[in-house]
N, C-alpha and C positions, 0 to 999 in steps of 0.2 A: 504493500500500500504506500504510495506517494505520500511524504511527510515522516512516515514513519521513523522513531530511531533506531541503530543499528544497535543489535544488542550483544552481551557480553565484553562494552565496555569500561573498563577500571579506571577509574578517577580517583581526585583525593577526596577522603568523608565526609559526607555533606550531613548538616544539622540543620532539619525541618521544625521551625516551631510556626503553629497554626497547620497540620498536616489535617485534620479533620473538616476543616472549612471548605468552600463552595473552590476557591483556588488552588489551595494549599492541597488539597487529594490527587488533583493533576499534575501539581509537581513532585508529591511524593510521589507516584505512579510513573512517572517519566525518571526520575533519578534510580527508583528500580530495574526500571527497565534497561537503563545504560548502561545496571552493573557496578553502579559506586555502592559505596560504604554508607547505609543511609542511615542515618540516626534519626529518628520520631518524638520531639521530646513532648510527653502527653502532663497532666497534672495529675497530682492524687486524685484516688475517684472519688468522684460527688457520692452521695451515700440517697439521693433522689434516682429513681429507678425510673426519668421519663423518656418519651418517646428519641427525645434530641441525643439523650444519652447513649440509647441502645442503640441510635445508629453512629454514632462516633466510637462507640464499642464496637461494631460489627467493623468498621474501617481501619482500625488498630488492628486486630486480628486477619484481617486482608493483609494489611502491611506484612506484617509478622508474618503470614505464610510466604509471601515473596521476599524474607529474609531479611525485614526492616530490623535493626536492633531499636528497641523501646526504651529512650530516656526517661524515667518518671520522678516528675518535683513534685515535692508539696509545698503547701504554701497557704497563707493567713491572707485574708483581704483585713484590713485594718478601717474602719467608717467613724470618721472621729468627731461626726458634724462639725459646729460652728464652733470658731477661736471666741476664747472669753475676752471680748472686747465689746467696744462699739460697733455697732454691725453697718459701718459705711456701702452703700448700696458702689460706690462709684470709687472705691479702693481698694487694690487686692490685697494689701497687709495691713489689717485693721489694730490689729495689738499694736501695729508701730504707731499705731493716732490715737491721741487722746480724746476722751469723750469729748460731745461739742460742749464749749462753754457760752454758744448764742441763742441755737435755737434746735428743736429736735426735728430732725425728719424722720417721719411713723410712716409705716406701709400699710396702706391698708386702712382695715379699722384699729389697729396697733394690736390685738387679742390674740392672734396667731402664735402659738408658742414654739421657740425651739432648746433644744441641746447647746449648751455653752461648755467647752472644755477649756482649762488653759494651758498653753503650749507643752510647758512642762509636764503638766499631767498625761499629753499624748506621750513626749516622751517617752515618760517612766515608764506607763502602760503598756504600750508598744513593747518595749524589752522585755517587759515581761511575760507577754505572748510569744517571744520567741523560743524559750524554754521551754514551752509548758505545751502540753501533749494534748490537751484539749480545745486544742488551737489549731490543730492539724485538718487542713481542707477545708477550713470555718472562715466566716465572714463575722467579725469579731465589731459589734457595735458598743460605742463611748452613751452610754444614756443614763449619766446622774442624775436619781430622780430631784437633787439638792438644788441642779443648776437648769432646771427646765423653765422657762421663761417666759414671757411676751415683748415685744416692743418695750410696748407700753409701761409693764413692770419696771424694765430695765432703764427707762428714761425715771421714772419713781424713785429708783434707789440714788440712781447717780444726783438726781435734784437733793436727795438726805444727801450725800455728801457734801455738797457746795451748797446748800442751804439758803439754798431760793429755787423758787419756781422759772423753767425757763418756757418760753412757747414752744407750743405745737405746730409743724406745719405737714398736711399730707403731702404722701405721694403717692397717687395711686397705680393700681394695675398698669394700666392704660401708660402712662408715664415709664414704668419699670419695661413695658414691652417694646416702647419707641425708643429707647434707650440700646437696645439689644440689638434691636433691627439694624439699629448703628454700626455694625460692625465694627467697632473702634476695640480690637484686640490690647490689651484685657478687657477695657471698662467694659465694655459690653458684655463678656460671659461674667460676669461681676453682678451685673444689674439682671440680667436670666436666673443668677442659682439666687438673688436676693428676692424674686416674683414667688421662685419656686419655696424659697423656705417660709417667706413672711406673709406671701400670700395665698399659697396654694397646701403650705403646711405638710410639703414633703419628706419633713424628718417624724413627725408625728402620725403621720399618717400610716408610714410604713410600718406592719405590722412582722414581727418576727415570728412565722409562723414555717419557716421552713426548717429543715433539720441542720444546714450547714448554717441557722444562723445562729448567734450566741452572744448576748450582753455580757458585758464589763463584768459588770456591781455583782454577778452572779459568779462570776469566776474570785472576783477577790471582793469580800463581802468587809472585810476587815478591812482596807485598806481606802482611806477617804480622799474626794476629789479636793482642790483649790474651790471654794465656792464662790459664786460670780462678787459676794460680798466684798471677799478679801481682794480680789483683784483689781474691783472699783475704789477698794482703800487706797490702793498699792498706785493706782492712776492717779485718784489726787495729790497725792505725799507729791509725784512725778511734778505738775505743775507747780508746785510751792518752793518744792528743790533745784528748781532750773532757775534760776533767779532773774535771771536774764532775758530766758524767753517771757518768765511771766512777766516782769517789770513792761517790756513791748508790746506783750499782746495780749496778757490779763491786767490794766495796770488797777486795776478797783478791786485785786484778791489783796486781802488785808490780812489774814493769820492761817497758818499753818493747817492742814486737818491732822484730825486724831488717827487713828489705826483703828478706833472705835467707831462705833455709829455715828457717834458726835459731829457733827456739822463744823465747817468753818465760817467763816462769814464774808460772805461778797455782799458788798454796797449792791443798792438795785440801779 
């Protein structure tokens, strides 16, 4: 057949990853057929017996009769939702910005809740999935019931800190999806995953009801998160301690905050 390749040729070892997919089967398939050295690298198995599976199963074992050697990883998905910050729709490092100190933009009707983690706490966690054997082939979800939120909540506490009321201003959908359509790489996937968590409620919504999925707090039930409290403390101290920056751009912050609930006192 015309096209065809000429087979029982040896080459140097070829390592397929994606061999199961609508592409990746032609090319494993052709790389056998040439006669190289093919290596298949597959994932640990899913422990869901569905249909997608058993034909990616049946495609391994094709491989493997025609001599595929099968690399197998396992491997943790890690889902650590939202950094405990300010949730800036239109910045992709929100922990490096300080809450606003003019005015709040709320998504929505501000009620939406999500998952707040902070950095460190991914960190830690994270390492500690890496040990741990019941992490293996799991999709390992951050959800502190301590640090589950709203907008709205989180513009509430950060006003306890600075101790005055600041305005509200919406944004809505509508806004968050013209934004997107932008194209403006990053800002744009920024203001799409901000629609989807603050107004569409896609961390809360998703329900862990599959077998490869598995909470945090349930694996280490002793071991407590940073709560978004501490971190909104940790934020003010920041603005009082940069003296410089506040002297120019807070100059009406008149005393220190506490580490405690306690309020500082900004003039209105």
């Amino acid at each position: 057949m015309a096209g065809s390749p000429s087979l029982n040729v040896v080459g140097s070892p070829t390592l397929i990853i994606g061999s199961t997919g609508f592409i990746g089967r032609f090319v494993t398939e052709a790389s056998l057929d040439y006669g190289r050295p093919t290596y298949v690298l597959v994932r640990g198995r899913a422990e869901s017996e569905t249909s997608s599976f058993q034909t990616r199963a049946d495609a391994i074992r094709s491989f493997q009769d025609k001599g595929a050697i099968i690399v197998q990883i396992h491997y943790t998905y890690i889902c650590c939702n939202s950094i405990a910050a300010w949730p800036y729709h239109d910045n992709t490092h929100p922990s490096d910005v300080l809450p606003p100190m003019d005015h709040f933009q709320i998504y929505g009707d501000g009620n939406v809740k999500a998952y707040f983690v902070a950095g460190t706490d991914i960190g830690k966690f994270t390492m500690k999935c890496v040990d741990d054997d019941r992490t293996l082939n799991k999709t390992v979800h951050f959800r502190p019931p301590s640090n589950l939120l709203s907008i709205n909540e989180l513009a509430s506490l950060w006003e306890e800190k600075i101790g005055r009321k600041l305005p509200r201003v919406t944004i809505t959908e509508d806004e968050l999806l013209a934004l997107a359509e932008e194209m403006r790489i990053p800002r744009s996937i920024v203001a799409a995953l901000t629609r989807d968590i603050f107004i569409k409620g896609c961390q809360v919504n998703y329900s862990l009801d599959k077998l490869e999925d598995i909470e945090i707090t349930s694996l280490y039930p002793d071991d407590p998160f940073i709560t978004i409290d501490e971190c909104y403390n940790e934020f003010a101290k920041k603005i009082v301690n940069n003296k410089a920056a506040t002297a120019e751009q807070h100059p009406d912050l008149t005393e220190a905050p506490s580490p405690k609930p306690k309020a500082f006192a900004v003039a209105a």
